[in-house]
Structures are given as structure tokens and as C-alpha cells.
Backbone as XML, in Angstrom:
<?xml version="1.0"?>
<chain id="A" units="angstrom">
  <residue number="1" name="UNK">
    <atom name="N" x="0.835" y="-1.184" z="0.000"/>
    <atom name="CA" x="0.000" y="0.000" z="0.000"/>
    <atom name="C" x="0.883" y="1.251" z="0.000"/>
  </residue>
  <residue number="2" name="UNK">
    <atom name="N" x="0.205" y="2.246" z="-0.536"/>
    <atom name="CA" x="1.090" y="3.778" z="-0.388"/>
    <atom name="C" x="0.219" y="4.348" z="0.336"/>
  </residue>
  <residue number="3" name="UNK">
    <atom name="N" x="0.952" y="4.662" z="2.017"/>
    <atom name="CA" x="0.515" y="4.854" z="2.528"/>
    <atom name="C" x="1.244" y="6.372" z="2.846"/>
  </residue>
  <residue number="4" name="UNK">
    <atom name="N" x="0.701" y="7.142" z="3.255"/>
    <atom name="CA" x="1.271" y="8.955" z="3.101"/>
    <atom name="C" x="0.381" y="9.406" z="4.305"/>
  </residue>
  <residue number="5" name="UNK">
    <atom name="N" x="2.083" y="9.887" z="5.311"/>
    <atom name="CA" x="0.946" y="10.946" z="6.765"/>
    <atom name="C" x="1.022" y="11.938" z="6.393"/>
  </residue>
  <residue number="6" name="UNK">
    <atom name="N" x="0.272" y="12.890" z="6.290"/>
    <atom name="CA" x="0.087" y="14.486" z="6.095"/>
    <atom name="C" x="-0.013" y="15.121" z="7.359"/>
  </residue>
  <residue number="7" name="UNK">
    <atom name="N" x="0.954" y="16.048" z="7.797"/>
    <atom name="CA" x="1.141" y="16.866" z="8.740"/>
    <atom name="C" x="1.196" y="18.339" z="8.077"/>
  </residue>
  <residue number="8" name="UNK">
    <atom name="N" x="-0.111" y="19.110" z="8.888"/>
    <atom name="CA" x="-0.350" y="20.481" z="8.912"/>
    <atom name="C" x="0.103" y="21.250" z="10.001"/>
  </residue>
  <residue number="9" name="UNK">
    <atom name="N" x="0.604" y="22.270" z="10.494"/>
    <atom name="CA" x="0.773" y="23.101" z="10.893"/>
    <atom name="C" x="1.035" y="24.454" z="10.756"/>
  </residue>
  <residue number="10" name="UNK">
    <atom name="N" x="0.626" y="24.855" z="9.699"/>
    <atom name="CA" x="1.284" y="26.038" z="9.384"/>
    <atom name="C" x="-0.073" y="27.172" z="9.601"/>
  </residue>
  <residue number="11" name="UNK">
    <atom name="N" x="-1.247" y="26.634" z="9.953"/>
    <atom name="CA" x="-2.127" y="27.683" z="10.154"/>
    <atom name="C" x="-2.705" y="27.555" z="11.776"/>
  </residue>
  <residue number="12" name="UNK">
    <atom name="N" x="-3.844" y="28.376" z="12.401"/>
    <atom name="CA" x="-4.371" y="27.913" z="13.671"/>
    <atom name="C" x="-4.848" y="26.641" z="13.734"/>
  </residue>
  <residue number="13" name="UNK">
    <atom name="N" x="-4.940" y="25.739" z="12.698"/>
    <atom name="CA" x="-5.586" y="24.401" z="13.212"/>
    <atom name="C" x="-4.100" y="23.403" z="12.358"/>
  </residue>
  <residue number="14" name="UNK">
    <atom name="N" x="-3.904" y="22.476" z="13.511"/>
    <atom name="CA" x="-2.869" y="21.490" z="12.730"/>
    <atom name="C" x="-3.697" y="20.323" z="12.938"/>
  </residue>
  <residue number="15" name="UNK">
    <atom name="N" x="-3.441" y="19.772" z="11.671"/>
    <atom name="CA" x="-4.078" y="18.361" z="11.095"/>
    <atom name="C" x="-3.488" y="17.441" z="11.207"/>
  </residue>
  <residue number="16" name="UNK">
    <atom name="N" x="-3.713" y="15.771" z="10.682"/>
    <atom name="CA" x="-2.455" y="14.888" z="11.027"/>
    <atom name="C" x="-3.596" y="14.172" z="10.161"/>
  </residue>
  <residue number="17" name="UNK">
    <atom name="N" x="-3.203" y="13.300" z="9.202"/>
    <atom name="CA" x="-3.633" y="12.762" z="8.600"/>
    <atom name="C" x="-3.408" y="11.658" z="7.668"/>
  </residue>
  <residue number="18" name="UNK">
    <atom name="N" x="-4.020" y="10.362" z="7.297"/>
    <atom name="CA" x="-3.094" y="9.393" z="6.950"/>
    <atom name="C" x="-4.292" y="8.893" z="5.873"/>
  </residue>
  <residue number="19" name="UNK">
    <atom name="N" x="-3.478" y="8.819" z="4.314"/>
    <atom name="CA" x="-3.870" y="8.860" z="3.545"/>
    <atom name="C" x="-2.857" y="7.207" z="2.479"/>
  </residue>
  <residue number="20" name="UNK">
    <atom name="N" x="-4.122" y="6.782" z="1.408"/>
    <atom name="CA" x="-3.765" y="5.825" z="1.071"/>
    <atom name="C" x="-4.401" y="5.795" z="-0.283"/>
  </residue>
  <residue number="21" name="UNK">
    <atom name="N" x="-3.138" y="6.466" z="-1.168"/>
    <atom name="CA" x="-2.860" y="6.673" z="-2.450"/>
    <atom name="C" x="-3.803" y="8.604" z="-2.296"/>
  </residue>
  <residue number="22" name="UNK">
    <atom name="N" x="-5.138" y="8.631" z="-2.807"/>
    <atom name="CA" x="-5.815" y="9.480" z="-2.793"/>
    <atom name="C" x="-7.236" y="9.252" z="-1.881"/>
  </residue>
  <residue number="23" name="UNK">
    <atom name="N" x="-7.432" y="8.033" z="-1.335"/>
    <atom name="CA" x="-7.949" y="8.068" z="-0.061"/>
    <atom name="C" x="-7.609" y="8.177" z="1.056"/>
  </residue>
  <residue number="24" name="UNK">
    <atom name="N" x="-8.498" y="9.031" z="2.051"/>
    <atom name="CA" x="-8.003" y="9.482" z="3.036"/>
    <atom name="C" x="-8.906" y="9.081" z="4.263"/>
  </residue>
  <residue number="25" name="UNK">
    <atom name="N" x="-7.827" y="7.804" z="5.033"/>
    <atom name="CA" x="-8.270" y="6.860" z="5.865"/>
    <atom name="C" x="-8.528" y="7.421" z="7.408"/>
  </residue>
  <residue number="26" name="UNK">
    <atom name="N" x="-8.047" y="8.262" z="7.978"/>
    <atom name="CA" x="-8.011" y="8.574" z="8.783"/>
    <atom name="C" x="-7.572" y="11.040" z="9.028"/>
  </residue>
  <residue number="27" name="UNK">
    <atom name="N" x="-8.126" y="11.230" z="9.476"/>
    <atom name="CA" x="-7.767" y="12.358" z="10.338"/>
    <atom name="C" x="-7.879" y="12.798" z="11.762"/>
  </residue>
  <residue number="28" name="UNK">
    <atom name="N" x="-7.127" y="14.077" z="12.227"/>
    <atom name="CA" x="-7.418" y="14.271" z="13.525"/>
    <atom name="C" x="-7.072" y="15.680" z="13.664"/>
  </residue>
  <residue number="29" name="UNK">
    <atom name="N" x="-7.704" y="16.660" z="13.835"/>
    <atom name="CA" x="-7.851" y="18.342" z="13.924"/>
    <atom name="C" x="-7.264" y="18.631" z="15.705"/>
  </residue>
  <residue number="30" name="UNK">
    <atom name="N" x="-6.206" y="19.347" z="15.274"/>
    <atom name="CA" x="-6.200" y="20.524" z="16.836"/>
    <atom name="C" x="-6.589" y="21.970" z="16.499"/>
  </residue>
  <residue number="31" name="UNK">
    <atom name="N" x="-7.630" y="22.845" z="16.946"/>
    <atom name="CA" x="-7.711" y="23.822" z="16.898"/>
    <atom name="C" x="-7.157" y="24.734" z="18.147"/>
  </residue>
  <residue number="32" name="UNK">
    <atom name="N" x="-6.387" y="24.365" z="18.832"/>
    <atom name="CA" x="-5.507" y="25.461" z="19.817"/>
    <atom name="C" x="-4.362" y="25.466" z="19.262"/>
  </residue>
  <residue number="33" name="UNK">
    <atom name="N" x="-3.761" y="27.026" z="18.894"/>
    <atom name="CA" x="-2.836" y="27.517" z="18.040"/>
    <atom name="C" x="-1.879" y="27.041" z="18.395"/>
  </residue>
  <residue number="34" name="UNK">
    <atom name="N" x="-1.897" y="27.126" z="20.078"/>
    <atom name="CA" x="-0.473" y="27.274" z="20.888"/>
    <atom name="C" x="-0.284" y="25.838" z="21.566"/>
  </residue>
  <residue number="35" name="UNK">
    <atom name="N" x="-1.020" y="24.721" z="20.614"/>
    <atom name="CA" x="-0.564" y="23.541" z="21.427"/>
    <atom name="C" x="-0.933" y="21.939" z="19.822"/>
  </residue>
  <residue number="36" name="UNK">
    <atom name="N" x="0.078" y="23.029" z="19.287"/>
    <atom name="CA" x="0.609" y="21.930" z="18.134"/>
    <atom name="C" x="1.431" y="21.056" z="18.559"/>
  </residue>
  <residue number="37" name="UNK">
    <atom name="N" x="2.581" y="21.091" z="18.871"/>
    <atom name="CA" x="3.085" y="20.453" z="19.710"/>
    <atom name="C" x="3.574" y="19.282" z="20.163"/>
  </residue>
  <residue number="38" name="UNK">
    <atom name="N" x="2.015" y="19.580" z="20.950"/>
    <atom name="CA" x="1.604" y="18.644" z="21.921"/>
    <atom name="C" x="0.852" y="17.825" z="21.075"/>
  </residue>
  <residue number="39" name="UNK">
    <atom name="N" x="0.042" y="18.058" z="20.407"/>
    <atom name="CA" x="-0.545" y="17.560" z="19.949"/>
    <atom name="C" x="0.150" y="16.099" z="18.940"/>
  </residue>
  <residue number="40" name="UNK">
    <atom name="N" x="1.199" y="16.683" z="18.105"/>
    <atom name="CA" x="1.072" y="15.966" z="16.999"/>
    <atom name="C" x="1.158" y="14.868" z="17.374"/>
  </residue>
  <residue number="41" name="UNK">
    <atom name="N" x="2.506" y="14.338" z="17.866"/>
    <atom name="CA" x="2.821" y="12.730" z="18.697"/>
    <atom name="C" x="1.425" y="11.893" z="18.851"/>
  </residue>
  <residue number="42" name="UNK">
    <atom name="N" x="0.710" y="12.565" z="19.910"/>
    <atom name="CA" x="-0.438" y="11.711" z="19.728"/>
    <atom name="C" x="-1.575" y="11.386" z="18.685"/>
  </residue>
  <residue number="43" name="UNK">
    <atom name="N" x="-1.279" y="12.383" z="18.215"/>
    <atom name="CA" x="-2.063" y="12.279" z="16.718"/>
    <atom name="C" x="-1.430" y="11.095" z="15.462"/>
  </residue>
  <residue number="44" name="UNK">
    <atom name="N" x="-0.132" y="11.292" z="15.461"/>
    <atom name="CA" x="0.344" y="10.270" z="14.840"/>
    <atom name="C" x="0.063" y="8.812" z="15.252"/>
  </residue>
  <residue number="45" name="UNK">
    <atom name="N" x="0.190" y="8.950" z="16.105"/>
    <atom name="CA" x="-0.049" y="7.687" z="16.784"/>
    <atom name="C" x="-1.110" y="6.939" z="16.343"/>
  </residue>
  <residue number="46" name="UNK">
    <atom name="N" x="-2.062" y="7.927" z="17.355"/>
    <atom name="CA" x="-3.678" y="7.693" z="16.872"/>
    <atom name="C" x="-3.750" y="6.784" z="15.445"/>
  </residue>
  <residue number="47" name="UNK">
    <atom name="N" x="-3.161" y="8.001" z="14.332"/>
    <atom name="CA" x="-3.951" y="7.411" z="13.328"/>
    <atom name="C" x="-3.155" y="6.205" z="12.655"/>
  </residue>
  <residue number="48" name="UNK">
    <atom name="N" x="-2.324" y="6.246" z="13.024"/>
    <atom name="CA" x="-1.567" y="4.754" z="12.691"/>
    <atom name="C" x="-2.054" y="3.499" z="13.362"/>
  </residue>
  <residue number="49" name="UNK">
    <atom name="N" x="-2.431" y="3.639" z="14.790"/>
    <atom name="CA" x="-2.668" y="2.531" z="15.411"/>
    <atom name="C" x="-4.104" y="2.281" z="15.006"/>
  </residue>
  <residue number="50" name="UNK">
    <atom name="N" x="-5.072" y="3.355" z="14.751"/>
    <atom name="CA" x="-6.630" y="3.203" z="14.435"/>
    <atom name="C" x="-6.401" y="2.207" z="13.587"/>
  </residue>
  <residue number="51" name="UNK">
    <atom name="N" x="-5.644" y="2.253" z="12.181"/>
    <atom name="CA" x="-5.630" y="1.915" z="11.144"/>
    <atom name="C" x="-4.436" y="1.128" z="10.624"/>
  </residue>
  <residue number="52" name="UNK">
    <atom name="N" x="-4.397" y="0.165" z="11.590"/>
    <atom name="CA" x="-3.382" y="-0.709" z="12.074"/>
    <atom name="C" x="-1.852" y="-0.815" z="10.848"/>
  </residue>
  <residue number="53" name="UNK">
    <atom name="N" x="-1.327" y="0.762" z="10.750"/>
    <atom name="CA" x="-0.212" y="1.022" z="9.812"/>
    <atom name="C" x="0.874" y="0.844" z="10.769"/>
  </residue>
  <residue number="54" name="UNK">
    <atom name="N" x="1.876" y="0.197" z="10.179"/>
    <atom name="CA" x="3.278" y="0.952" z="10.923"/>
    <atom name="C" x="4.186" y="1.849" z="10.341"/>
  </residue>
  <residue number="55" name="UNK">
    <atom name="N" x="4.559" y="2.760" z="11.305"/>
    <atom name="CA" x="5.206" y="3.526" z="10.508"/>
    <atom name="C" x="6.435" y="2.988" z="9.756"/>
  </residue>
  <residue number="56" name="UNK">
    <atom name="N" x="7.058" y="1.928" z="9.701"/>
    <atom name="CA" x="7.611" y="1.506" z="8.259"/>
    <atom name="C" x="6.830" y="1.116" z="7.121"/>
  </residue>
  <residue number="57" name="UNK">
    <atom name="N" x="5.202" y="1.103" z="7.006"/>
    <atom name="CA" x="4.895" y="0.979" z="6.060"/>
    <atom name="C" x="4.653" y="2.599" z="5.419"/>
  </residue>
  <residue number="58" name="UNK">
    <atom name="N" x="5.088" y="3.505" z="5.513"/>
    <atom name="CA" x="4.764" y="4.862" z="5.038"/>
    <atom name="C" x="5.838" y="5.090" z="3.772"/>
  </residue>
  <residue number="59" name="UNK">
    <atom name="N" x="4.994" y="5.433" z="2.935"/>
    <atom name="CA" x="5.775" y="5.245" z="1.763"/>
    <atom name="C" x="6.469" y="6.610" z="1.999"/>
  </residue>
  <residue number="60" name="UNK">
    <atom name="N" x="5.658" y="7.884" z="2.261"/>
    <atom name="CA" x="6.001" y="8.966" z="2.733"/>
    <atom name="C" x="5.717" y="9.988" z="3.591"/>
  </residue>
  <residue number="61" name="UNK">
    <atom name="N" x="6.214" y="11.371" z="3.995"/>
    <atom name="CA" x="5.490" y="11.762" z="5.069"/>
    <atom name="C" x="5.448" y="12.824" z="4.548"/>
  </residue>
  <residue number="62" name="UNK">
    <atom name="N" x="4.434" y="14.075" z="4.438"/>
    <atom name="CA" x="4.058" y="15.424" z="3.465"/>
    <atom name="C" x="3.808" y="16.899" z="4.888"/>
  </residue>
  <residue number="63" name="UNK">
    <atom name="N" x="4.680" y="17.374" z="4.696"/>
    <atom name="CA" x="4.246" y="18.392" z="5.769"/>
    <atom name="C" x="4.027" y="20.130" z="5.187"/>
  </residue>
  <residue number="64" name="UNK">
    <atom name="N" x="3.725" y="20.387" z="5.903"/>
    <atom name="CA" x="2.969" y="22.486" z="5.143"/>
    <atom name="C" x="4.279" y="23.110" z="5.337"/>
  </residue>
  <residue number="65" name="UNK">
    <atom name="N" x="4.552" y="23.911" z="4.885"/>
    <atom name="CA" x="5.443" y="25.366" z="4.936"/>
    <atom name="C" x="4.665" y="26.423" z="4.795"/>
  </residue>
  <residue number="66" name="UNK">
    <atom name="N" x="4.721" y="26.627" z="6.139"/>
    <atom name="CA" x="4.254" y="28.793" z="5.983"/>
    <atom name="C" x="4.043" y="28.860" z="7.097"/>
  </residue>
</chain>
């Protein structure tokens, strides 16, 4: 499988998201600006373990700039 995490942060809400090819199997929204963070770790997690991936199966990982 091509499996791809998408990490947002570059605006007030960071996303985390795990996508497979152009479906998108899983997400998870933080809307507190000041606690990205914190957040992501568990977010990764989350959506890997929901969706029983490991992170060696990630073909790649896509993150925001700005």
C-alpha cells in the first residue's frame, strides 16, 4: 500500500492525517494555536494505530510550509 501521513501546521488548526494513495483513511484536527506540539505525537499515533499502519509501512510523510 502507499501509505502517506500528512502533517499540517502552518495555520491555527494542525491536522495529522493518513492517507492511502488518494484516499483518506483517517484524520485528527487541533484547533488550539499554541498547542501543536503537543498535539502531533499523539495524533500520529492515533492514526496509525486506528488503522493498524506501521510507521515503516509509510511510503512517505508530506508536511505544510508557511
Amino acid at each position: 500500500m502507499d501509505y502517506i501521513l500528512n502533517i499540517h501546521t502552518a495555520t491555527e488548526k494542525a491536522i495529522v492525517a493518513i492517507c492511502n494513495g488518494e484516499t483518506v483513511l483517517d484524520t485528527m484536527v487541533n484547533d488550539d494555536p499554541k498547542g501543536h506540539a503537543a498535539f502531533l505525537h499523539e495524533a500520529i499515533s492515533k492514526v496509525l494505530h486506528n488503522n493498524d499502519i506501521s510507521i515503516n509501512n509509510l511510503k512517505a510523510i508530506g508536511v505544510t510550509n508557511g
